[in-house]
N, C-alpha and C positions, 0 to 999 in steps of 0.2 A: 737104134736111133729113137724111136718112139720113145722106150723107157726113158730115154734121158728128157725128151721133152716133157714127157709126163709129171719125172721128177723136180722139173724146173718149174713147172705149174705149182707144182704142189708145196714147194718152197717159198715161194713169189706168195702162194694163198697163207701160208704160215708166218711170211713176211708181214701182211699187212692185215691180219686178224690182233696178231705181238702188237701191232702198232697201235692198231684200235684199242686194246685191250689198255694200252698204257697210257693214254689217251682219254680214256676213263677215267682210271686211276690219277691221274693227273688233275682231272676236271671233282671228281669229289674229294681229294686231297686241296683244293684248293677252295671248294664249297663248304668243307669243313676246317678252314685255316687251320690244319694240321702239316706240319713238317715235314719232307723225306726222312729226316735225321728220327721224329717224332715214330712215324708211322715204322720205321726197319729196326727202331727200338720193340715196338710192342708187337712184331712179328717176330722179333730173336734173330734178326741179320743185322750182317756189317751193313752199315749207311752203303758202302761201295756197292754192294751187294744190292741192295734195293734199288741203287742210281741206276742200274745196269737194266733192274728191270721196269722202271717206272720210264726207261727212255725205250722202252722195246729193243733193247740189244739183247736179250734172253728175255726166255717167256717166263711167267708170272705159272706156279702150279695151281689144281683147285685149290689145295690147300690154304695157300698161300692167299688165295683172292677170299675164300671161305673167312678165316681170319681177320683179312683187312678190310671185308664186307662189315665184319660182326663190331672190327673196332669205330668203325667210321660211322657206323647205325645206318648204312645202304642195303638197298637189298643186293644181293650176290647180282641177279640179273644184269644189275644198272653198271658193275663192273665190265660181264662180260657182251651185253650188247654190240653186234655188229652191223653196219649195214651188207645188205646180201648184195653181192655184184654181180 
């Protein structure tokens, strides 16, 4: 029983870090009037593929945040800041 709550914690915490994180990405995509369609171009994904993650439905990798840091002219941090709960 624990395990399971734990892992519900731990979910719930990956739930809404994804959120933040897209929420970012959202907020400097829109500081830099650059496009979902714009920005899943100069990462090399399908626009679906970026919609998926710039809504927090799957998480964004470093990779991936590294990249769209570098295209946006953000610093990587300003992507992944989170407030601590």
């Amino acid at each position: 029983m624990r395990v399971a709550c734990s892992q519900k914690m731990t979910n719930d915490g990956d739930m809404r870090t994804r959120a933040e994180v897209a929420k970012n990405v959202r907020a400097a995509l829109g500081a830099a009037r650059v496009s979902q369609a714009g920005a899943a171009k100069a990462l090399g994904m399908s626009p679906g593929t970026f919609n998926r993650r710039v809504n927090g439905k799957t998480a964004f990798d470093v990779e991936e945040l590294e990249r769209l840091a570098t295209f946006l002219d953000v610093p990587y941090s300003q992507l992944v800041e989170v407030t601590p709960r």
